[in-house]
N, C-alpha and C positions, 0 to 999 in steps of 0.2 A: 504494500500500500504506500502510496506517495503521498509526502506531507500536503496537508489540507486538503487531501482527496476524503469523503463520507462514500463509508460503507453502505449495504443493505442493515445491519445490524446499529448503526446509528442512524441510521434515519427512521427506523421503527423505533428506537428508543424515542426521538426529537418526537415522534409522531401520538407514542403513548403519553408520555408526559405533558405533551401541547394540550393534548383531548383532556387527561387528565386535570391540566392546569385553567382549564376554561369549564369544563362542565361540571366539576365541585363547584364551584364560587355559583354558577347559574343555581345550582339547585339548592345549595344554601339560603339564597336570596329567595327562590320563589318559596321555599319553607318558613324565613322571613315574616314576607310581606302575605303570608297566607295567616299566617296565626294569629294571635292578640298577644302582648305584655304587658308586666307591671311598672307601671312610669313610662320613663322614655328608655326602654329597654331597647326595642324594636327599633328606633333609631341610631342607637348605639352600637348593636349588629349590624345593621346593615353599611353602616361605616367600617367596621372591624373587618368585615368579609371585603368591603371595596378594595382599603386601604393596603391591607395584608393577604389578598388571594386566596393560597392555599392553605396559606399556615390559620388566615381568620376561618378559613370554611372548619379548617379542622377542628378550629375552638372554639366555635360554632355549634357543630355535632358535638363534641366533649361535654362540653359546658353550657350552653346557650339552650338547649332542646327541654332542659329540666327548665327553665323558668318562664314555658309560656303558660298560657292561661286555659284550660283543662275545656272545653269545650262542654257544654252542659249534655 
């Protein structure tokens, strides 16, 4: 392999991680803006998740899923 030539094997890598790095933060946000929270919660993640990508989606799902509001 010649320098700055990309393999098959890095560009399926570029390609899982791209999908990876754009379709968490999507579906964090529509979980988001789908739920209710307590105070300004709900604005507070959805900056978390803009600002931080994938590390907010993930602390998002970690953390953020326990504090919405229980649907009656």
């Amino acid at each position: 392999m010649f320098l700055g030539m990309v393999g098959p094997w890095q560009v399926m890598l570029i390609l899982i991680f791209g999908i990876f790095g754009i379709l968490l933060p999507i579906i964090a946000l529509i979980d988001i803006l789908r739920n209710e929270f307590t105070g300004s919660n709900k604005l507070i993640w959805v900056l978390v998740v803009l600002f931080f990508n994938i590390f907010g989606a993930l602390l998002y799902f970690i953390f953020g899923r326990s504090q919405k509001i229980p649907r009656a």
